[in-house]
C-alpha positions as a printed Julia matrix, in Angstrom:
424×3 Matrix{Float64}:
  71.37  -55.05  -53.87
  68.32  -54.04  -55.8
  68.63  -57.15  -58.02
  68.77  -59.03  -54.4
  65.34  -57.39  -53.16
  63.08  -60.28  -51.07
  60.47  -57.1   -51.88
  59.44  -57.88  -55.05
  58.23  -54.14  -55.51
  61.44  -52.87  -54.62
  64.09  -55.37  -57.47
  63.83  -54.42  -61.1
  60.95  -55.49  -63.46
  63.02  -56.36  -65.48
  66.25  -57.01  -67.15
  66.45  -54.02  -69.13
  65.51  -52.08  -66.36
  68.6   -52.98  -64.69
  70.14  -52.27  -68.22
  68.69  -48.65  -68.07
  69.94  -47.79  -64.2
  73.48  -49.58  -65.43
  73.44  -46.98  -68.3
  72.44  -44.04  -66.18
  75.04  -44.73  -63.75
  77.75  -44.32  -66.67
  76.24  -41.38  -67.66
  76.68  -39.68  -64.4
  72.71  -39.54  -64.12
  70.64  -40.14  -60.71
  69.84  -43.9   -60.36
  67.02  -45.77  -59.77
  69.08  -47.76  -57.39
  68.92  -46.8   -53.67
  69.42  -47.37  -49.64
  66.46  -48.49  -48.22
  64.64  -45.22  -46.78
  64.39  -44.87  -42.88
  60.28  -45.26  -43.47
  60.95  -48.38  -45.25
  63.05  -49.63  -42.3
  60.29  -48.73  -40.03
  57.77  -50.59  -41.48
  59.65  -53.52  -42.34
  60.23  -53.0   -38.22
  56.89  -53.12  -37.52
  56.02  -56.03  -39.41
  58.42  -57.88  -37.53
  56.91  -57.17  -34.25
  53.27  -56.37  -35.08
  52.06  -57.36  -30.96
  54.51  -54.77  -29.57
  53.26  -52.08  -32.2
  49.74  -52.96  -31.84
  50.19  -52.62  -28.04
  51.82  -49.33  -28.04
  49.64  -47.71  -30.94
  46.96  -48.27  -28.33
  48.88  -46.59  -25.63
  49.41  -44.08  -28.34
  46.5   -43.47  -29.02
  45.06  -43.57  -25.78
  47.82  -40.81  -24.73
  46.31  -38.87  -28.07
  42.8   -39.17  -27.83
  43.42  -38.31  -23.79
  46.05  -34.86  -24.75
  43.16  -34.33  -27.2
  40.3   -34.46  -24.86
  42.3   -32.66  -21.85
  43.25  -29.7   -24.83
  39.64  -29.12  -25.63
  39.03  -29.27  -22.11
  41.0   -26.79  -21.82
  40.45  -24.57  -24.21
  36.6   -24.61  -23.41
  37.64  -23.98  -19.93
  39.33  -21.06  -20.99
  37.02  -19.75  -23.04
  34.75  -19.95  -20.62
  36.69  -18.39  -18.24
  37.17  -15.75  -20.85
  33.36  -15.27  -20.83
  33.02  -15.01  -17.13
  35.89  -12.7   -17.1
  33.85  -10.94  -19.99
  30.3   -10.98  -18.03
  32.03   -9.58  -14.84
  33.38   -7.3   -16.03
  30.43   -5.93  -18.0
  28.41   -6.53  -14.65
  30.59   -4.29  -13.01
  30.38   -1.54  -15.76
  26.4    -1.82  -15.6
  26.81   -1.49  -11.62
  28.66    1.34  -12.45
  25.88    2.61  -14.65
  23.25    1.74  -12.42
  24.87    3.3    -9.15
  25.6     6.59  -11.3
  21.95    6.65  -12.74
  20.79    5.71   -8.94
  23.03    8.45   -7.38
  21.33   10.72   -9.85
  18.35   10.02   -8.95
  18.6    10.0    -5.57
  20.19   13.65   -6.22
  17.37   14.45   -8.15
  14.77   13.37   -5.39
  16.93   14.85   -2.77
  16.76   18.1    -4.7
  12.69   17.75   -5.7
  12.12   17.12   -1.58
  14.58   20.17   -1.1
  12.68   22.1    -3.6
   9.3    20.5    -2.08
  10.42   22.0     1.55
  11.05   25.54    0.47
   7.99   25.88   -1.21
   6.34   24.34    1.89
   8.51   26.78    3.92
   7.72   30.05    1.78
   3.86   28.65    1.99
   3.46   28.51    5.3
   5.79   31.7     5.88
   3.08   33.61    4.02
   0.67   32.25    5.97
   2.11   33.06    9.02
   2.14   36.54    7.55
  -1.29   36.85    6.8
  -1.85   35.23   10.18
   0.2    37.88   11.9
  -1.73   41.25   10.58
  -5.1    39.87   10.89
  -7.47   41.04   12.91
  -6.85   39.31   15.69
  -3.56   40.54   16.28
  -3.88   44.15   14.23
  -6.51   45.27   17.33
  -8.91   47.06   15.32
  -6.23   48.99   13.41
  -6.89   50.26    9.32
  -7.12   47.35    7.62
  -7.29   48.51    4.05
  -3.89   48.49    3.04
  -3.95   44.5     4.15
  -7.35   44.23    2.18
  -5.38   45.67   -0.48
  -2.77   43.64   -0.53
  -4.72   40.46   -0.25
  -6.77   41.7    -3.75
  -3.73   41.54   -5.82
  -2.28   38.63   -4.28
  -5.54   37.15   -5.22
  -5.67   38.05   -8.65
  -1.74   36.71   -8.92
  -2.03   33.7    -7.09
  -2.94   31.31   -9.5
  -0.77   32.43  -12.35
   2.65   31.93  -10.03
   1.79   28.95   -8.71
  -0.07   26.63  -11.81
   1.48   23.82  -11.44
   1.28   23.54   -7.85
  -2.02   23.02   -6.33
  -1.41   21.98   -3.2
   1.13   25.25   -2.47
  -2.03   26.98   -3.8
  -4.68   25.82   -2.11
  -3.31   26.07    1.18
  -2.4    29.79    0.1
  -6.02   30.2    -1.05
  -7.37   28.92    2.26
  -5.44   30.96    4.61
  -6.26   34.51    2.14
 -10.04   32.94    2.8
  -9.69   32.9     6.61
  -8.42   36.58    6.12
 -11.46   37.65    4.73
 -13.59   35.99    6.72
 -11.52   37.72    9.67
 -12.3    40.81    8.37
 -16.0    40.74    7.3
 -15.41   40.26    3.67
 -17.47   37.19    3.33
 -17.81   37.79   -0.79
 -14.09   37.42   -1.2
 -13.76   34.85    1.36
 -15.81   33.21   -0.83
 -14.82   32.76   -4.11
 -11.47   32.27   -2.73
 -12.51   29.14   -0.46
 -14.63   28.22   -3.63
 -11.23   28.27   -5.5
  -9.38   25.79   -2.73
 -12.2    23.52   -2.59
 -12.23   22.58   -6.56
  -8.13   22.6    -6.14
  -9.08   19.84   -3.47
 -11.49   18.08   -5.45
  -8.83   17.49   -8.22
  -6.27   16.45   -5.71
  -8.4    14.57   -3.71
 -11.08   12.95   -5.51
 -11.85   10.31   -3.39
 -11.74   12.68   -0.29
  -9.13   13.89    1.99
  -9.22   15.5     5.46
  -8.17   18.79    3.67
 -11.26   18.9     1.27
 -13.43   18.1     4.36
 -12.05   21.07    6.35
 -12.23   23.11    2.99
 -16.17   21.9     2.73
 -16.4    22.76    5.88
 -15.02   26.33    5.49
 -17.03   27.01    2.36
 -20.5    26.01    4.76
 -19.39   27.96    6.86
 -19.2    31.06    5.04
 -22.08   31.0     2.7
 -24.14   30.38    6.03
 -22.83   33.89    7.64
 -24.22   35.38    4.14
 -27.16   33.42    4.53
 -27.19   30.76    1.88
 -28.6    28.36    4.27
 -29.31   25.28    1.59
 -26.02   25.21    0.32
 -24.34   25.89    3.16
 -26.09   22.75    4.9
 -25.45   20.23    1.93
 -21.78   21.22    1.69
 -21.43   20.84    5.48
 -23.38   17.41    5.74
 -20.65   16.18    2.71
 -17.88   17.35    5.38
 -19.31   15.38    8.14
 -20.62   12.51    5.99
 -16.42   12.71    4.71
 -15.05   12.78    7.8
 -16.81    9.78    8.96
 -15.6     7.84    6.09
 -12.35    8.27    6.57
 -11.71    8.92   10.72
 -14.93    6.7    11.98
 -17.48    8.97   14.68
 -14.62    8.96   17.1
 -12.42   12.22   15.79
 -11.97   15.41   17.09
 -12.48   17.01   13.22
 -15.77   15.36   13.22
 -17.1    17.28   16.26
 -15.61   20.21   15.03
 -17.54   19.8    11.94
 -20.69   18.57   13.46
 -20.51   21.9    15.66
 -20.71   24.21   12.21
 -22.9    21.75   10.99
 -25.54   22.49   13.75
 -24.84   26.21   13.36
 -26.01   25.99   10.06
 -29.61   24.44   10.96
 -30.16   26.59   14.13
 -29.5    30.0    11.28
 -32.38   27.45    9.43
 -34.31   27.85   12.82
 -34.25   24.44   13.38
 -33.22   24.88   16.8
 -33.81   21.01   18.45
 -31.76   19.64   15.45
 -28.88   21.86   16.38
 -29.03   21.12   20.1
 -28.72   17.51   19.42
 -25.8    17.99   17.22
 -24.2    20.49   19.8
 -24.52   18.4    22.59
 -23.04   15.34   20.77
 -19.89   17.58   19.46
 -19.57   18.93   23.1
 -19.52   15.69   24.67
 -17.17   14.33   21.89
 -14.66   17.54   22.57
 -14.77   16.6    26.13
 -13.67   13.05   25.32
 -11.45   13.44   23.13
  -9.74   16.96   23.55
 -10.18   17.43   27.93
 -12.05   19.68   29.41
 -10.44   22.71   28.44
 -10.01   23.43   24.85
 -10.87   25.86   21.71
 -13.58   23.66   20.35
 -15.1    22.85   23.81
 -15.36   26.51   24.32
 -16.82   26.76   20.8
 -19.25   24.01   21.2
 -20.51   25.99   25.17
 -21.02   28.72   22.7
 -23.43   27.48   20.24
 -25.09   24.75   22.23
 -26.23   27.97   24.6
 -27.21   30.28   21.65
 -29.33   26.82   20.54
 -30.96   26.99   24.04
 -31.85   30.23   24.27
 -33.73   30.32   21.39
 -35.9    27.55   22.73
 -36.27   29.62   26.21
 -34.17   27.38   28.19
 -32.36   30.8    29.61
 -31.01   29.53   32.56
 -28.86   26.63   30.8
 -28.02   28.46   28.25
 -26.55   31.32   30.63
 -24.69   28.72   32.32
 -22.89   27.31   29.5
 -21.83   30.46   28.4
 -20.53   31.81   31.16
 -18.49   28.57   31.22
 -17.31   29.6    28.05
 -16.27   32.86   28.9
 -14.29   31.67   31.84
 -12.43   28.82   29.43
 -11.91   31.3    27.0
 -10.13   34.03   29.02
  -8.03   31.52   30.71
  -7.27   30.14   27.79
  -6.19   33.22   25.29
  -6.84   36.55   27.58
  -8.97   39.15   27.67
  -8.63   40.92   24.61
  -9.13   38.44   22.56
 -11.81   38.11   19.78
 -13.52   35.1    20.97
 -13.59   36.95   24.41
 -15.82   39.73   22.82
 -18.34   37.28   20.85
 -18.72   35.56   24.26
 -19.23   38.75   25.87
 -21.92   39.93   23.26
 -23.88   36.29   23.43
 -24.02   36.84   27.4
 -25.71   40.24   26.44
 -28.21   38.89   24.76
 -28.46   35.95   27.29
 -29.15   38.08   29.94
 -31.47   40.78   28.44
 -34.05   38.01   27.14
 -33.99   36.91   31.11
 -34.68   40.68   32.36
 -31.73   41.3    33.67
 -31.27   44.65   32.2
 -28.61   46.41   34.58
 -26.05   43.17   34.0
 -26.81   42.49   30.22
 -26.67   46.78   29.79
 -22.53   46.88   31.69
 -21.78   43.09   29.56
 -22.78   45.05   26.24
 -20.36   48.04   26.48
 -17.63   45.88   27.63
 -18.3    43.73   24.19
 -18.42   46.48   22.34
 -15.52   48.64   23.91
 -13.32   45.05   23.13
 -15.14   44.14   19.43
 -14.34   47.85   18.38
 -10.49   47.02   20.09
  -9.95   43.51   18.65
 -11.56   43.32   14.95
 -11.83   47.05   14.42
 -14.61   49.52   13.96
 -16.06   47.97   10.56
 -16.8    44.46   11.19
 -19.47   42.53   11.58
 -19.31   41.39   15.1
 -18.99   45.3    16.33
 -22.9    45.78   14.34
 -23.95   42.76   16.49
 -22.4    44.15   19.77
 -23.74   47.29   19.45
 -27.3    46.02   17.93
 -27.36   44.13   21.08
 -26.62   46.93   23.55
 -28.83   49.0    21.81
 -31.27   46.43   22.47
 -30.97   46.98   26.39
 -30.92   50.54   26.58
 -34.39   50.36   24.55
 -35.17   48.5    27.29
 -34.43   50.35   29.64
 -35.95   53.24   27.93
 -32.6    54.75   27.33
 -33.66   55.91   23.48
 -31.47   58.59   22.51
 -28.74   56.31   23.25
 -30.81   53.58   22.2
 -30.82   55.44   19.03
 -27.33   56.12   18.29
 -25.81   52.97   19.09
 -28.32   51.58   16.38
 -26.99   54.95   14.04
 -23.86   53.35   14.1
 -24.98   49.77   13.27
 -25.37   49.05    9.5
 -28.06   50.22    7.78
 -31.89   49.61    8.72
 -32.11   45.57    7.31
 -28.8    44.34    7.57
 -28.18   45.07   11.45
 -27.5    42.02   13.12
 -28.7    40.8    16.91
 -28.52   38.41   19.04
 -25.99   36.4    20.13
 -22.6    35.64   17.84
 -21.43   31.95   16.97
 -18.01   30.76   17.56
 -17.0    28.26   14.1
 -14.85   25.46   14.53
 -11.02   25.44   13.22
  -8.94   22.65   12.09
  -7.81   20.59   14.97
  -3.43   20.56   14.61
């Protein structure tokens, strides 16, 4: 059959290669000779019926190219997929992340406002302390150990509490008000000194607590007489106050009021009534009728009046201020007794010796009571009464109520200023 072969490459080349097969065959050796294979079949097929075979290699193809396509698809799809799976899941271990680092610092701000609170708590419970066996409430009682006891807290104050100003400041301020409460007015100030340079570092484009600690600081140096500083550093309170509230605010009269205080101790007694009048018409608007800083503001504007003579105004306003003042905290009460001692005075300069003579032992019977037998205020009560029994040519009494004023330079007289306090 391979002799037979139409396929020219498939017969022998020639005769001896038929000779060679023949030989090999008797031999028992593998022959050329062979079946045509099953790939040989096919394409000899195919040739026969090249328009089927075209036809369905394109369907072929197509069916390829389109398994091809749909498997790359695929397998981008699911690698994508994979990705996404991938992402969200590393989305959902950063949310994890986050919400842990978030819950920790929400704990941590929780705890720095819970930390925040009790120092705000043990801050103003010391205050409240110092508040509670001052003057005002000891009623003339020993106050050394308290003056003791406000020394070394003092002198450990800003070595416990370094790196927090604010806790110290306010501490600073309240020890201040102590002293001044007591007639210390050298340690009341360096320790307002202290809380207004805290202030200035906390505050340095102002703050209504550096304005009220301005204003504290005028305040004192003025009772010791430092008249120049005391004016600038109250006129920077004011000037502050404005700046930040407008005219209209009831700190501003309150300042204005010490403000004024400080140029009538100047002697500049038609500046200060000015000023007093505009604070007292500014506590009326804003605070009523009956209120601290009104009664403070009666006070000073009469003191202002009776040193320019105008005795029967001035009388009036503070006897109005005695009145609002009772009503408002009692009898024994501090402020009672400096109102009681300004009436003294109010009423001696006027001649009335028999009135201003009964007003000056009741203010000095109630300084002694309320802020104890050592303070200032009690010198200027009994300077005052002393004054009236002169008057009356009482002299040995005259005499020994001056005895037990301070010594011959330093007594006080006249009548006694009320300052203003921070409006809460």
């Amino acid at each position: 059959m391979k002799c037979l072969e139409k396929d020219r490459a498939r017969r022998y080349e020639t005769a001896n290669g038929l000779a060679s097969d023949v030989q090999r065959h008797l031999s028992n050796e593998p022959v050329v000779a062979c079946p045509p294979s099953a790939a040989y079949r096919f394409q000899k097929l195919v040739r026969r019926n090249k328009l089927m075979f075209a036809a369905a290699s394109a369907v072929t193809a197509s069916l390829i190219i389109g398994l091809g396509v749909s498997t790359w698809m695929f397998l981008q799809e699911r690698a994508a997929l994979r990705r996404a799976v991938v992402a969200e899941h590393e989305q959902a271990r950063l949310r994890q992340v986050a919400d842990a680092s978030g819950n920790q610092a929400k704990a941590d701000a929780k705890n720095a406002r819970t930390a925040a609170a009790k120092n705000l708590q043990l801050v103003q419970f010391f205050d409240e302390m110092l508040q509670a066996v001052g003057p005002e409430v000891a009623k003339g009682r020993d106050a050394t150990i308290l003056k003791e006891i406000l020394d070394k807290t003092a002198q450990r104050i800003g070595n416990g509490l370094t790196n927090q100003p604010q806790s110290e400041a306010y501490l600073r301020e309240s020890i201040a008000k102590v002293y001044l409460d007591l007639g210390d007015y050298h340690s009341a100030e360096a320790m307002q000194r202290r809380t207004v340079a805290l202030y200035q570092q906390l505050y340095p484009n102002g703050h209504r607590e550096l304005a009220f600690a301005l204003d504290s600081l005028a305040v004192i140096l003025g009772l010791q007489g430092q008249l120049p500083e005391a004016e600038s550093l109250s006129r920077e309170a004011v000037a502050m106050g404005k700046k930040l509230f407008g005219a209209e605010h009831a700190d501003i009269a309150a300042w204005m009021t010490d403000l004024a205080m400080i140029l009538k101790h100047e002697g500049r007694y038609a500046d200060a009534e000015t000023i007093y009048r505009e604070a007292l018409a500014k506590n009326r608007k804003l605070l009523g009728n009956e209120h601290r800083e009104v009664v403070t503001s009666l006070n000073n504007l009469s003191i202002a009046l009776a040193e320019q003579k105008k005795y029967t105004e001035a009388e009036g306003l503070i006897r109005e201020a005695l009145q609002m003042g009772r009503h408002l905290w009692g009898n024994e009460h501090p402020s009672t007794a400096r109102h009681l001692t300004s009436l003294t005075e109010m009423l001696m300069r006027q001649g009335k010796l028999p009135e201003a003579e009964a007003t000056g032992r009741e203010a000095v019977a109630l300084e002694k009571k309320v802020s104890g037998p050592e303070h200032a205020d009690v010198a200027t009560a009994l300077a005052n009464l002393a004054g009236v029994l002169a008057e009356q040519d009482k002299l040995p009494e005259a005499e020994a109520m001056q005895r037990g004023c301070r010594p011959v330079g330093e007594t006080p007289t006249g009548a006694v200023e009320t300052t203003a306090l921070p409006i809460t």
